[in-house]
Residue frames as a rotation matrix with the C-alpha (Angstrom) as fourth column:
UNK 1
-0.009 -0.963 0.268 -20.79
0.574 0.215 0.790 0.08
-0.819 0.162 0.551 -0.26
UNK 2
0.668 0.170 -0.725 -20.20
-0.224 -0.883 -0.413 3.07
-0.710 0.438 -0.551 -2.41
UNK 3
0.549 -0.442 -0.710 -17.10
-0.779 -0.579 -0.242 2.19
-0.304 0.685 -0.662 -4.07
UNK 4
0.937 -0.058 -0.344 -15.78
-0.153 0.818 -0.554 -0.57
0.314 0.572 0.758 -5.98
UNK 5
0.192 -0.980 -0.047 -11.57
0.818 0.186 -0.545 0.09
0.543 0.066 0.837 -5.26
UNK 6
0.951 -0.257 0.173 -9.83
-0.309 -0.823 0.476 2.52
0.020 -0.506 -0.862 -2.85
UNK 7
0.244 -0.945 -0.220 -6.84
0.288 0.287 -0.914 3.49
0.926 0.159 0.342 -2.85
UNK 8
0.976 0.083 -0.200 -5.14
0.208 -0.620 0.757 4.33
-0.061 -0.780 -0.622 0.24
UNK 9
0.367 -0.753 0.546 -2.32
0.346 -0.435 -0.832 6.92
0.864 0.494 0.101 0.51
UNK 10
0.492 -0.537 -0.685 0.20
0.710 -0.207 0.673 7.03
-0.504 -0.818 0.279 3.86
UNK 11
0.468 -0.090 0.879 1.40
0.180 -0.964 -0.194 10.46
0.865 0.249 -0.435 4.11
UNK 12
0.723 -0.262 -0.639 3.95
0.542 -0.357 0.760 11.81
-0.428 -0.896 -0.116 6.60
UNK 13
0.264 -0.410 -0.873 5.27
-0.112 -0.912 0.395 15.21
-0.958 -0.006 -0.287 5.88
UNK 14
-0.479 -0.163 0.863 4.67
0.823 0.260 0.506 14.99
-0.307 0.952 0.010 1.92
UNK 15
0.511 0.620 -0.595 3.00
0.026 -0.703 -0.711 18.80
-0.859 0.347 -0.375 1.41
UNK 16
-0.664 -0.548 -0.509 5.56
-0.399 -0.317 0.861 19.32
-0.633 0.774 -0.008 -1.49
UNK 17
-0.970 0.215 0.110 3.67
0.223 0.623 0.750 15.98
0.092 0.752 -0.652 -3.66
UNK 18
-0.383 0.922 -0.066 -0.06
0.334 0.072 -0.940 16.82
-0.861 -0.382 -0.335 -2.17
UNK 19
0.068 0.665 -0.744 -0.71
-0.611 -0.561 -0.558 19.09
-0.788 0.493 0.368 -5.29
UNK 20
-0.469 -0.139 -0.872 0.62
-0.826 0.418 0.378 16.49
0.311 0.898 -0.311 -7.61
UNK 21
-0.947 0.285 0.151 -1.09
0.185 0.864 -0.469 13.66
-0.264 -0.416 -0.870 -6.02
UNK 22
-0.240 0.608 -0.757 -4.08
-0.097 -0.791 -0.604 15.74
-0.966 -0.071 0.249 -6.42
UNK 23
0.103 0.270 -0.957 -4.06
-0.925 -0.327 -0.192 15.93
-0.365 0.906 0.216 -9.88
UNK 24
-0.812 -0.496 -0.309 -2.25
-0.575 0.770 0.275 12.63
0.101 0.401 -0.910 -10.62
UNK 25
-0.931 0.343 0.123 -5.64
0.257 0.858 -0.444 10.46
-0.258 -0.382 -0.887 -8.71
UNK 26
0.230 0.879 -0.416 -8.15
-0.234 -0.365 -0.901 12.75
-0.944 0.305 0.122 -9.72
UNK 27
-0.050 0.012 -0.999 -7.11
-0.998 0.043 0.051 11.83
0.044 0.999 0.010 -13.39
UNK 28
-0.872 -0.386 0.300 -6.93
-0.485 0.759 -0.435 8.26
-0.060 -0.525 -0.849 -12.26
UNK 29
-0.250 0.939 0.235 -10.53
-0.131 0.208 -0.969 7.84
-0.959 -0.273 0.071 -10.61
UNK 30
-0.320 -0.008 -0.948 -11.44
-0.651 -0.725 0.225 8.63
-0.689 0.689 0.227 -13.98
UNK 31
-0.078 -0.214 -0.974 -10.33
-0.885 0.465 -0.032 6.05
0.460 0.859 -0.225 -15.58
UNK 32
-0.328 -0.427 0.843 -10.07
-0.889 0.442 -0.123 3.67
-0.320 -0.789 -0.524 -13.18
UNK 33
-0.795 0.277 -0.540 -10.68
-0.190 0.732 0.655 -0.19
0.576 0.623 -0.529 -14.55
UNK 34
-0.724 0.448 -0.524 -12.78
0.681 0.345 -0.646 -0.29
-0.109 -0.825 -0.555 -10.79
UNK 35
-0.758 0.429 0.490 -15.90
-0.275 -0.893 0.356 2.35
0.591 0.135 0.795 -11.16
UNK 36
0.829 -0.081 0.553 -16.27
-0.181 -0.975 0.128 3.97
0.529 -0.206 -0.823 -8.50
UNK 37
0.192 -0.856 -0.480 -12.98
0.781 0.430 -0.454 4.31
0.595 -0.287 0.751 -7.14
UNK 38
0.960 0.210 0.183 -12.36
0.055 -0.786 0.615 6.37
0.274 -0.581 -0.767 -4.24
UNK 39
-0.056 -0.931 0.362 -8.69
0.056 -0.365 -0.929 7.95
0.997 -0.032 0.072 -2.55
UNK 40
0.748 0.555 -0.364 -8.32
0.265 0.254 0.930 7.35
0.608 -0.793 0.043 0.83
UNK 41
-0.192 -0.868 0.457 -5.02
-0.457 -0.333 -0.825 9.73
0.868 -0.368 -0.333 2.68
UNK 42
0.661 0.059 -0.748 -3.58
0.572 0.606 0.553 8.75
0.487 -0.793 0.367 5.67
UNK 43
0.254 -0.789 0.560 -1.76
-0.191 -0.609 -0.770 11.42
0.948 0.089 -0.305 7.18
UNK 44
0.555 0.105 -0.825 0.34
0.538 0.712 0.452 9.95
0.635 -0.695 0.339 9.81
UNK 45
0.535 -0.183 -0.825 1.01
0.648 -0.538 0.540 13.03
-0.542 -0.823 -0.169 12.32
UNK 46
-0.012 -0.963 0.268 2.93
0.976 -0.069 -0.207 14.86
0.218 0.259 0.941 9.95
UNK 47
0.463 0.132 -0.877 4.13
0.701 -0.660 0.270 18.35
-0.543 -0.740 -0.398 10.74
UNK 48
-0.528 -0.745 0.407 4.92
0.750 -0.184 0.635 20.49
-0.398 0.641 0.656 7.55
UNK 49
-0.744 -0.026 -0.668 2.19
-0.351 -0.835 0.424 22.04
-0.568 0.550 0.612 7.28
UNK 50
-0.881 -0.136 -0.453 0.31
-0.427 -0.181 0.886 20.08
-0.203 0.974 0.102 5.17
UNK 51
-0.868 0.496 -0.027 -2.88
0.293 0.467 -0.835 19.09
-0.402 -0.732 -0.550 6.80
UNK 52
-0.229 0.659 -0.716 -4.54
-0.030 -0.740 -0.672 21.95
-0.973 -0.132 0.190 6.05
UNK 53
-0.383 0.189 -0.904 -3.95
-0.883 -0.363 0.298 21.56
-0.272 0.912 0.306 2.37
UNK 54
-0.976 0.058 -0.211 -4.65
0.035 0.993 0.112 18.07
0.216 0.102 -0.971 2.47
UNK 55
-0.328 0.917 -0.226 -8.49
0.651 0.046 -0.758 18.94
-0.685 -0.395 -0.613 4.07
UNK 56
-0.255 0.312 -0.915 -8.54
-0.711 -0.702 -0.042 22.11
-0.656 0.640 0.401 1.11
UNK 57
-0.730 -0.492 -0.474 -7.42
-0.682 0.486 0.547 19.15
-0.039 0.722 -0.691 -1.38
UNK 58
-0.912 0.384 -0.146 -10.35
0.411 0.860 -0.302 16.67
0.010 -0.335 -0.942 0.01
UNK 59
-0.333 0.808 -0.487 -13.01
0.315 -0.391 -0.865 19.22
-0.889 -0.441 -0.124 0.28
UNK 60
0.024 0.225 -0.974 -12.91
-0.904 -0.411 -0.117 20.36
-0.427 0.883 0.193 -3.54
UNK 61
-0.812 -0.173 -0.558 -12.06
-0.502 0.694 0.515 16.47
0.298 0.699 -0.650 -4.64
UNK 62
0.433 0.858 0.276 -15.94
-0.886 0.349 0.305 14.37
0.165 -0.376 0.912 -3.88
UNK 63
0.809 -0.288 -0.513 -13.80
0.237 0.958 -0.164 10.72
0.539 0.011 0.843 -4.20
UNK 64
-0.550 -0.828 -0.111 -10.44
0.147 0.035 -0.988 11.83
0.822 -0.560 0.103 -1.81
UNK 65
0.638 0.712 0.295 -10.93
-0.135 -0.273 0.952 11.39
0.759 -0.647 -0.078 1.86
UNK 66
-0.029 -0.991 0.133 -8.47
-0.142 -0.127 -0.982 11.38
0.989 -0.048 -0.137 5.01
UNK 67
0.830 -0.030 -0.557 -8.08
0.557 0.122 0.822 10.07
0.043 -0.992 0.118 8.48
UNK 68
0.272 -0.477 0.836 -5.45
-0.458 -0.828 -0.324 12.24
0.846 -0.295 -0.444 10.42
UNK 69
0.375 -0.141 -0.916 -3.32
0.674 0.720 0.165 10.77
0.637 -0.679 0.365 13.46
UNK 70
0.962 0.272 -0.027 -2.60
0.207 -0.658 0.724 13.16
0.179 -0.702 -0.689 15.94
UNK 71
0.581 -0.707 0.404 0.85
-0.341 0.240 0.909 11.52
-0.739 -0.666 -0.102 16.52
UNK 72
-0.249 -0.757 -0.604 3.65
-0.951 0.309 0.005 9.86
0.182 0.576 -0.797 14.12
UNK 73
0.425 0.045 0.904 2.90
-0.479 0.859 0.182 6.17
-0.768 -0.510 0.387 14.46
UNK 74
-0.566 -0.798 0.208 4.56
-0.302 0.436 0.848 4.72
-0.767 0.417 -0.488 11.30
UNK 75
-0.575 0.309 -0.758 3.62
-0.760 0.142 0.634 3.28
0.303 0.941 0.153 7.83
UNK 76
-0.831 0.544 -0.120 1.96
0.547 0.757 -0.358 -0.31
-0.104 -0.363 -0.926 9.59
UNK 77
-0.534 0.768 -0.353 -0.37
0.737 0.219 -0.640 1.71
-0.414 -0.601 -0.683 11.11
UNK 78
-0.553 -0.017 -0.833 -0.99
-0.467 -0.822 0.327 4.04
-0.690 0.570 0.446 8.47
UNK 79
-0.810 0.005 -0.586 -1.65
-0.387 0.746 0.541 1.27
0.440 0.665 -0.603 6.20
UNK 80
-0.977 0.096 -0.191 -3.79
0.191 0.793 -0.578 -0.56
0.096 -0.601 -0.793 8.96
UNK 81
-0.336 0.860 -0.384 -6.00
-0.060 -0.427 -0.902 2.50
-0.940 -0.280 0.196 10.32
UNK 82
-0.291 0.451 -0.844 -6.88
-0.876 -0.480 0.046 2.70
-0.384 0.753 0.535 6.12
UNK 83
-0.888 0.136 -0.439 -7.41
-0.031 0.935 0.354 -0.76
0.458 0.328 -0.826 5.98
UNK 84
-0.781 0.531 -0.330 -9.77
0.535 0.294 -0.792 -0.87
-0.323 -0.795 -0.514 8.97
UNK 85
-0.754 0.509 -0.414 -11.83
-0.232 -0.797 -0.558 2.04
-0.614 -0.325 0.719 7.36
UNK 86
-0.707 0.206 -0.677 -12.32
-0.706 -0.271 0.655 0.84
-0.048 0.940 0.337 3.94
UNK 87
-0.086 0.810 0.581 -15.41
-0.398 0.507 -0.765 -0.72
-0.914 -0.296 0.279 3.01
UNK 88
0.390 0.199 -0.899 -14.52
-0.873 -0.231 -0.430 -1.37
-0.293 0.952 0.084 -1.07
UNK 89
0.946 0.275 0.171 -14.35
-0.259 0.959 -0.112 -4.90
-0.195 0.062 0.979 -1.88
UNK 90
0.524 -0.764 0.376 -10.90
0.621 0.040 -0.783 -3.97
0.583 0.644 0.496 -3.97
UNK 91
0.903 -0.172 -0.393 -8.19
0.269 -0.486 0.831 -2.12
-0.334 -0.857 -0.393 -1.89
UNK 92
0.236 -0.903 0.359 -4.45
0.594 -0.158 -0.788 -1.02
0.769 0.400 0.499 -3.42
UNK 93
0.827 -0.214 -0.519 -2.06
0.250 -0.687 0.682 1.50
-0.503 -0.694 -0.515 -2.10
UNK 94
0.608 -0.428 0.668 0.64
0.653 -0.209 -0.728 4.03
0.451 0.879 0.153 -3.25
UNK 95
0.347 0.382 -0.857 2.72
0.937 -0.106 0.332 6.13
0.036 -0.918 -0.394 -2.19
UNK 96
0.567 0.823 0.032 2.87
0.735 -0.488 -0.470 9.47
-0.371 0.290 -0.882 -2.11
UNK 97
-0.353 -0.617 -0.704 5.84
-0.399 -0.581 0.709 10.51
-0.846 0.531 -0.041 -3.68
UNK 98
0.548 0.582 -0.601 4.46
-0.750 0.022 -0.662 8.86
-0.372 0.813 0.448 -6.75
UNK 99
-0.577 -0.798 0.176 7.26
-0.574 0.548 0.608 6.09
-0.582 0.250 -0.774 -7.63
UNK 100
-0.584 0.480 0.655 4.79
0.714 0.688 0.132 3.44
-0.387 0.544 -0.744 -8.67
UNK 101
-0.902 0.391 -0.183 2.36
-0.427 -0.870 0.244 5.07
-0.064 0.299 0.952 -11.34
UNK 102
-0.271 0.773 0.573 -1.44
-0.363 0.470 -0.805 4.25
-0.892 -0.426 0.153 -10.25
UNK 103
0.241 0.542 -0.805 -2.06
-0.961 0.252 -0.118 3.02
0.139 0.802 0.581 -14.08
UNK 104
-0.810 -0.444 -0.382 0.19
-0.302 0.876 -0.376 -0.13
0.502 -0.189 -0.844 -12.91
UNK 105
-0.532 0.677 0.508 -3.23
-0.614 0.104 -0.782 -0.28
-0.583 -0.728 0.360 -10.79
UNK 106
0.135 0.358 -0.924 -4.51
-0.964 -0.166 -0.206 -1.45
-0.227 0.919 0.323 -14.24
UNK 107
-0.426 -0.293 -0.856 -2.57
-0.589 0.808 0.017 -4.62
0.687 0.511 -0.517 -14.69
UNK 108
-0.953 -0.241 0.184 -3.87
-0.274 0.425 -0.863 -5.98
0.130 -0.873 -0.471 -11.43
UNK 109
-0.139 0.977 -0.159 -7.64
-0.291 -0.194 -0.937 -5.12
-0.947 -0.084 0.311 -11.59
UNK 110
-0.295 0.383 -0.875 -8.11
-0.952 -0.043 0.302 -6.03
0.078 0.923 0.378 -15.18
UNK 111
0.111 0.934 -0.341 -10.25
-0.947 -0.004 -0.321 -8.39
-0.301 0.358 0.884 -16.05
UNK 112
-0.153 -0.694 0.704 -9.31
-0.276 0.714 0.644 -12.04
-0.949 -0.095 -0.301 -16.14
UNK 113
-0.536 -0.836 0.117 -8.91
-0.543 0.447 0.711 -13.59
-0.647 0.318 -0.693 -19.67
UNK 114
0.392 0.673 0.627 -11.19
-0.772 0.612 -0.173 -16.03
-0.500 -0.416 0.760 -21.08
């Protein structure tokens, strides 16, 4: 078990946000309250184009990784197939227009009280 928290990120036809996602989780990881924390795409079939940068985007980031569906099946299974992969005790998700900002990842994972 390499990583403490993954996130996982359903994608269908989102090349526009890939470079900001990019930057936005790679500054994340960073910080993350979980260490190591790993990115986990889900591109469900999508057809813009943006595969390719998505595998450019993974191949230069060491913590972003990506399953790839062939077909369109929907968020569920998007959500599922990145459940089923992950092996990190801690598990979140986001999505990839960015609405929710991953520091909100923060209030959840922090530390309980005493």
């Amino acid at each position: 078990m390499k990583y403490a928290f993954t996130i996982i990120v359903p994608l269908y036809n989102e090349r526009e946000n890939l470079e900001r996602l990019d930057q936005v989780l790679s500054g994340y990881l960073r910080k993350s309250a979980m260490q190591p924390a790993c990115v986990l795409f889900v591109d469900d079939g999508s057809t813009d184009g943006g595969s390719a940068l998505l595998e450019e985007i993974c191949a230069r980031q060491p913590d972003f990784f990506f399953l790839r569906f062939a077909l369109n099946c929907g968020l569920s299974a998007a959500l599922k197939a990145g459940f089923d992969v992950c092996t990190s005790p801690y598990v979140g998700y986001i999505d990839a227009d960015l609405q929710t900002d991953p520091d909100d990842f923060h209030l959840l994972l922090a530390p309980p009280r005493a």
